[in-house]
C-alpha positions as CSV (number, residue, x, y, z in Angstrom):
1,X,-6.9,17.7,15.6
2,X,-6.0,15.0,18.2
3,X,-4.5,12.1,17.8
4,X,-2.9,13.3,14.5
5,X,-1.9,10.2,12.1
6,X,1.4,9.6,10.7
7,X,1.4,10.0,6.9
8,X,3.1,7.2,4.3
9,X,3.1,6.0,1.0
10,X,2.5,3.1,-1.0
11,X,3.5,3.0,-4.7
12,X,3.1,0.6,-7.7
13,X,5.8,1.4,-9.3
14,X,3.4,3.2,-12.2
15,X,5.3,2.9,-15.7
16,X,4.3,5.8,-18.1
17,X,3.1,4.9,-21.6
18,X,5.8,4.9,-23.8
19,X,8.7,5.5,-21.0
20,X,10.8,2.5,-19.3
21,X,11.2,0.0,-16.1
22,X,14.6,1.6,-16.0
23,X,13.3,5.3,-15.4
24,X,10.1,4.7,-13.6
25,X,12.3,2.7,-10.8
26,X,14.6,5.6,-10.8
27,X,11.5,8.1,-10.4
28,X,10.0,5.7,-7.7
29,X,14.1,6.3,-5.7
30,X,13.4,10.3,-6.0
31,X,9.6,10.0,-5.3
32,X,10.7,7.9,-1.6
33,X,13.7,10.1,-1.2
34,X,11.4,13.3,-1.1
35,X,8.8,11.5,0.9
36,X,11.9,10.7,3.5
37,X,13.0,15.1,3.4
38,X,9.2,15.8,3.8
39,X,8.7,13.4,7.0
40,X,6.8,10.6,5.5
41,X,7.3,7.5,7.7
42,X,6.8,4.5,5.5
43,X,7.1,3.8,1.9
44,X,5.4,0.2,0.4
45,X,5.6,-1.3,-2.9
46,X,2.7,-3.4,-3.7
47,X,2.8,-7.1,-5.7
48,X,1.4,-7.4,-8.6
49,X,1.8,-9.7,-11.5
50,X,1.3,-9.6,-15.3
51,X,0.1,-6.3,-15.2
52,X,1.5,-4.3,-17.9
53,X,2.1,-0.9,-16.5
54,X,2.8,-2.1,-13.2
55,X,6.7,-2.8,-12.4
56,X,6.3,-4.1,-8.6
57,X,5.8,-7.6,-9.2
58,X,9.8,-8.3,-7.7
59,X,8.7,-7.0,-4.7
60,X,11.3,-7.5,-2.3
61,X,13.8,-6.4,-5.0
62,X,12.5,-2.9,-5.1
63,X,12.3,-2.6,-1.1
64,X,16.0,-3.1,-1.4
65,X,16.8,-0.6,-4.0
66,X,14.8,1.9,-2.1
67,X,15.9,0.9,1.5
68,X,19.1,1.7,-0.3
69,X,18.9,5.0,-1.5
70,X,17.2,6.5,1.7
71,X,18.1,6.8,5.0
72,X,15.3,6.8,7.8
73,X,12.2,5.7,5.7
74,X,10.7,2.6,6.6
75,X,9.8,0.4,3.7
76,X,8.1,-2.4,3.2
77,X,5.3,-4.2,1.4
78,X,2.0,-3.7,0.6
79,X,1.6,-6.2,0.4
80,X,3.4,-9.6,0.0
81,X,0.5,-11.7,-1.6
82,X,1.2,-14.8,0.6
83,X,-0.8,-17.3,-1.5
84,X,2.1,-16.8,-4.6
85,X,4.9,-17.6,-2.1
86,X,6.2,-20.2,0.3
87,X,6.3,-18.7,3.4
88,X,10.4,-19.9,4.2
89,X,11.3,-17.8,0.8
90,X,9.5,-14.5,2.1
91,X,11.2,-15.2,5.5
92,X,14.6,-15.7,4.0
93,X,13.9,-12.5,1.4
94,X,12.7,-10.5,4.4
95,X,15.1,-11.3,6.5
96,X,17.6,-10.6,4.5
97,X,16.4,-7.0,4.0
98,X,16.4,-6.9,7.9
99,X,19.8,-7.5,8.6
100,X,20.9,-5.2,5.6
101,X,18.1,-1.7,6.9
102,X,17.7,-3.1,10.4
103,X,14.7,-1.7,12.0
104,X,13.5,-0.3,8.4
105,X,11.6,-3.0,6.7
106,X,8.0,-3.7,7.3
107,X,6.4,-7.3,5.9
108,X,2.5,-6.7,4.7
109,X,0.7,-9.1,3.7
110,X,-2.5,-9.9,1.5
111,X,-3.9,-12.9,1.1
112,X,-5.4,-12.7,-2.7
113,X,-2.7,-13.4,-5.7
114,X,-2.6,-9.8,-6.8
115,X,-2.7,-11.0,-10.6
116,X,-5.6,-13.7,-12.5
117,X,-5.6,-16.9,-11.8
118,X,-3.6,-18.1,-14.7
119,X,-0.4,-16.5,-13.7
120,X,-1.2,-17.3,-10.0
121,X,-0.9,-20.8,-11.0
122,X,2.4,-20.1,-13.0
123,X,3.5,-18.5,-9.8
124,X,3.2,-21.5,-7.3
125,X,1.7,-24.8,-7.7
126,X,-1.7,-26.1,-7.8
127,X,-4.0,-26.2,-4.7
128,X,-2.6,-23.9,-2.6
129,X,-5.8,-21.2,-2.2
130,X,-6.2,-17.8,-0.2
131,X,-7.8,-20.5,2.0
132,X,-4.3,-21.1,3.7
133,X,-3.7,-17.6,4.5
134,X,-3.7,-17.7,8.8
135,X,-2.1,-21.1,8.7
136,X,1.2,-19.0,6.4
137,X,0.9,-15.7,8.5
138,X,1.6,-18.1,11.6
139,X,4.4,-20.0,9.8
140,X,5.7,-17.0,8.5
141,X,5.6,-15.8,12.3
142,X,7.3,-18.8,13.4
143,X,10.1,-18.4,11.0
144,X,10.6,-14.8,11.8
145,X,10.7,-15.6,15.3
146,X,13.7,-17.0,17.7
147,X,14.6,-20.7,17.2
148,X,13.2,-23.0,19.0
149,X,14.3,-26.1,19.9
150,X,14.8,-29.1,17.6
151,X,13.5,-26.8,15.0
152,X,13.6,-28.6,11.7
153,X,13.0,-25.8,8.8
154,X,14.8,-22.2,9.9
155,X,14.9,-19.4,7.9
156,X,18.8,-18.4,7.6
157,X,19.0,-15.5,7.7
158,X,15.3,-14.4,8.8
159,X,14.7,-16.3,12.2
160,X,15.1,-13.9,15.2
161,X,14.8,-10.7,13.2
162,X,11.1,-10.3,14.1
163,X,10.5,-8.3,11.2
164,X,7.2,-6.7,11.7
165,X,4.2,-8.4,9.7
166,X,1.2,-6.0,9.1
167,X,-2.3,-7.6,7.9
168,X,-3.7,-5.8,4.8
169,X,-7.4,-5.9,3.7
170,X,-10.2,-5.1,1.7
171,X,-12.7,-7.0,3.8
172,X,-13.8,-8.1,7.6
173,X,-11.8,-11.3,7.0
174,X,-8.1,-9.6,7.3
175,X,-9.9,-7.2,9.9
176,X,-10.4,-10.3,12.2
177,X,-7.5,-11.9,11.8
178,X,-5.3,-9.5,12.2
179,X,-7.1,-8.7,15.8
180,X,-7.2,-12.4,16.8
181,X,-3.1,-12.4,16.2
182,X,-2.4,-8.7,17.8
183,X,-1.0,-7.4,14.1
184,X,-1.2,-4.1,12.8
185,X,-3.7,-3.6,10.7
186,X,-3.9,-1.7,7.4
187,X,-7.6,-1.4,5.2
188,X,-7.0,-0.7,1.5
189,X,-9.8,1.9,0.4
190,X,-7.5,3.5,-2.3
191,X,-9.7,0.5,-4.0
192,X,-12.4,-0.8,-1.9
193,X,-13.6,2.1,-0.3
194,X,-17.0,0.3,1.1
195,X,-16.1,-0.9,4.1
196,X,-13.5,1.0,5.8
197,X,-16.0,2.0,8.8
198,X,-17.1,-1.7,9.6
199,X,-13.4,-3.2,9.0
200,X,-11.3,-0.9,11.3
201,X,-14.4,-1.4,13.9
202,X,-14.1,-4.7,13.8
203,X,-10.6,-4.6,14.1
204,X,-10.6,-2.3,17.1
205,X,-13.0,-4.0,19.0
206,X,-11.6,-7.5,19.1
207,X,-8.2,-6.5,19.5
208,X,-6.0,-8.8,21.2
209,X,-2.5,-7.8,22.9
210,X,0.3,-10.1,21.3
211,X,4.3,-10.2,22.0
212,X,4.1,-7.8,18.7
213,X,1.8,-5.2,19.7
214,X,-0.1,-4.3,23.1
215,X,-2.5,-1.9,21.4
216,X,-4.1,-1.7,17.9
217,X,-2.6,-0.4,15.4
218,X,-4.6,0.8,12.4
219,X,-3.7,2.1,8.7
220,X,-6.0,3.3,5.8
221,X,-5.0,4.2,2.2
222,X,-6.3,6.3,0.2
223,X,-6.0,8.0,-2.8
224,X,-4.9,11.7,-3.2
225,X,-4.4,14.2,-5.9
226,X,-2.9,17.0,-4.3
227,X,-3.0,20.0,-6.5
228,X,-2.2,24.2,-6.2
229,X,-5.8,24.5,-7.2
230,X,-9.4,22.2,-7.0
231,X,-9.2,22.4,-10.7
232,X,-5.3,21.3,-11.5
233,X,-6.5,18.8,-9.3
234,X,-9.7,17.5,-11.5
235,X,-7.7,17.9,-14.5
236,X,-4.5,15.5,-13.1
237,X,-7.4,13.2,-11.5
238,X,-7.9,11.7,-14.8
239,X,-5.1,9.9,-15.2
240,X,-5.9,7.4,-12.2
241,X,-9.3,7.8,-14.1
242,X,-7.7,6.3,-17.1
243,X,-6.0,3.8,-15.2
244,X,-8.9,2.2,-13.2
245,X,-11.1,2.4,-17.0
246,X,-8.3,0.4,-18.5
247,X,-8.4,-2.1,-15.2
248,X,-11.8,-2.8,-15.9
249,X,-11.9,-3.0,-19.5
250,X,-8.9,-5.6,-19.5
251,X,-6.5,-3.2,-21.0
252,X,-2.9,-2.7,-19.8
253,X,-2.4,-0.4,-17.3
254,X,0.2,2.2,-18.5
255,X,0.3,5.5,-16.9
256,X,-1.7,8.0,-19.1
257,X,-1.0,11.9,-19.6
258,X,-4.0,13.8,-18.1
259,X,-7.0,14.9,-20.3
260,X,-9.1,18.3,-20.6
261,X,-12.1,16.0,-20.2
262,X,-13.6,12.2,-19.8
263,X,-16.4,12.7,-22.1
264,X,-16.2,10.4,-24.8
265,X,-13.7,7.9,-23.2
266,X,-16.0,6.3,-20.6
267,X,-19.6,5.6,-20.2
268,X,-21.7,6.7,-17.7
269,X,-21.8,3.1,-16.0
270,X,-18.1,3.0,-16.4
271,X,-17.8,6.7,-14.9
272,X,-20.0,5.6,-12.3
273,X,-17.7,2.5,-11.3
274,X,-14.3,4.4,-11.3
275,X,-15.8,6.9,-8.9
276,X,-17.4,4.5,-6.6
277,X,-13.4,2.3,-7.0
278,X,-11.9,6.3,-5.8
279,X,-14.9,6.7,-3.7
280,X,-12.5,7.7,-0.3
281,X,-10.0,9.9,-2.7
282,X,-9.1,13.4,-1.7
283,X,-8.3,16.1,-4.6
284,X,-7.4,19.5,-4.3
285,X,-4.7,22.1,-2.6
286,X,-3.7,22.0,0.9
287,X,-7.0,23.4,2.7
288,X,-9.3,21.5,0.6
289,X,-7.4,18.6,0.9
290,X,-7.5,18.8,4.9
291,X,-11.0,19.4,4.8
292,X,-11.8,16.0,3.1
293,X,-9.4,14.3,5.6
294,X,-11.7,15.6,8.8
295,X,-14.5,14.2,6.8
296,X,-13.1,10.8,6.0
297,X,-11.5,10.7,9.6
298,X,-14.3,12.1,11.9
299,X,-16.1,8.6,12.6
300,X,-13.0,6.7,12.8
301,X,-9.6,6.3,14.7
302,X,-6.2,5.3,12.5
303,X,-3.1,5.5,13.8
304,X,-1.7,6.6,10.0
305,X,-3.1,7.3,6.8
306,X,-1.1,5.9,3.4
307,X,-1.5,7.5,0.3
308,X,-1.7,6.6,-3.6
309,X,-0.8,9.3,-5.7
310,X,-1.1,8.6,-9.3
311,X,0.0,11.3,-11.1
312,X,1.7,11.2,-14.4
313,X,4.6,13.7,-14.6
314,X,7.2,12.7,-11.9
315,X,8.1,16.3,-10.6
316,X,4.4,16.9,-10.4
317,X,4.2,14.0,-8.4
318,X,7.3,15.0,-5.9
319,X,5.6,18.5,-5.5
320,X,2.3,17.2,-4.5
321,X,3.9,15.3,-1.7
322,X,4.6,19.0,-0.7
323,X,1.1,20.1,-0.7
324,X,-0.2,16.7,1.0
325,X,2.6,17.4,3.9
326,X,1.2,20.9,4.3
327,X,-2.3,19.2,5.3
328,X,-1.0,18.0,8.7
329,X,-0.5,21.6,9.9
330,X,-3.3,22.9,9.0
331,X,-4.6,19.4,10.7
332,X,-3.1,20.0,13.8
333,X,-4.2,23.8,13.8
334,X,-8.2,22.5,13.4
């Protein structure tokens, strides 16, 4: 297979019903320090916010931590939800992480709140909407950037270290502007698988060069359960399906164990809905899981694919990242 794409992760930090922050961070070091052996290239840790289940909401923290107990990985976010921060504070924060892991840390950013909108509020004032996105991606770009004369707000330390800022998306509008401003790109189908096609198009074709980037750069994620058989695979599949049933139903979000079957825990709207929410996931052991990557890949061009890999018992999870690593030999072989 040409052009074959780089492979990275993004993780959320997943806490396992009944088990604590404290362990699930120190799964989420071994998890990126296996990734790193195995030749992943990137490892992001996405915001979220009042989401019990989920322990990424300190975002920059984490990339720390991990930056800290690897060695070569980049990592980074996926994303920073601009709209919950000023942009100076994500410049200072990033930074920060930059001149600690230089040449490490990436800076994605999404421009919903990544929570509801009662604890976006409690997270920055009122009246400051996803509405303001560009005009923060460009101060943010200012701030990251060298000092300029007479300049009266600098980020110390962050200006100069021309951390690289990546534009993450679920729709056309993140597509665009991430073209119009020559960023890398990255579409998020390990939830919105819909438009994928139409977004990295769009993005493609109204590229512009910037001082950042000469040529496009495009990323999709997806979701994988990489498994030693098709059925292992269906059977570990239903803990994201738990997962996404609880997101919708307004229940927390804790990391179930795996269950011989669905029936009787969901309805057949409800079934319908999680699998249209997976509807670019890959499942199964190393062949079938290439197989489904031609398919998802053969009508468009990324540059690197990132991958969500909910599965509940942490070794599990580590050895899968074996079998998903196996896939881009078998890739390069096709």
């Amino acid at each position: 297979m040409s052009n074959q794409p780089d492979y990275s992760l993004l993780e959320l930090a997943s806490v396992r019903e009944g088990d604590s922050v404290a362990n699930t961070l120190a799964n989420s070091v071994s998890y990126a320090q296996h990734a790193e052996q195995l030749g992943f290239k990137r490892f992001w840790l996405a915001e979220h916010h009042n989401m019990e289940g989920i322990s990424s909401a300190a975002t920059s923290v984490l990339i720390g931590h991990i930056a800290g107990k690897t060695d070569t990985l980049r990592v980074g976010s996926g994303g920073i939800m601009l709209p919950n921060h000023p942009p100076l504070v994500i410049a200072e924060q990033f930074g920060t992480l930059e001149c600690l892991y230089p040449g490490r840390i990436d800076l994605g950013l999404g421009r919903a709140p990544g929570t509801d909108p009662v604890t976006a509020r409690a997270l920055r004032r009122d009246g400051l909407s996803a509405e303001q996105f560009p005009d923060d991606v460009a101060r943010l770009q200012a701030l990251l950037g060298p000092l300029q004369p007479g300049q009266p707000v600098k980020a110390i330390p962050g200006a100069g270290t021309q951390v690289p800022i990546w534009l993450l998306g679920s729709s056309l509008f993140s597509a665009q502007l991430a073209a119009m401003r020559g960023l890398p790109y990255a579409f998020a189908g390990h939830f919105a698988p819909r438009l994928y096609r139409e977004a990295l198009k769009t993005y493609r074709d109204n590229f512009r060069p910037s001082d950042q980037l000469a040529e496009p750069y495009a990323m999709l994620a997806l979701p994988a359960v990489p498994a030693e058989s098709r059925e292992h695979a269906g059977f570990l599949a239903t803990t994201s399906y738990q997962r996404i049933l609880a997101l919708f139903r307004g229940q927390p979000l804790w990391m179930k164990p795996p269950v011989a079957s669905m029936d009787g825990l969901w309805g057949r709207g409800e079934e319908a809905g999680v699998k249209d929410f997976l509807g670019l996931q890959i499942s199964g052991n190393a062949k079938d899981l290439a197989e489904q990557l031609q398919q998802r890949l053969a009508d468009i061009h990324v540059n690197e694919l990132m991958f969500t890999v909910d599965i509940y018992d942490p070794e599990e999870r580590r050895q899968a990242l074996d079998i998903l690593a196996e896939t881009r030999q078998l890739l390069q072989q096709s």
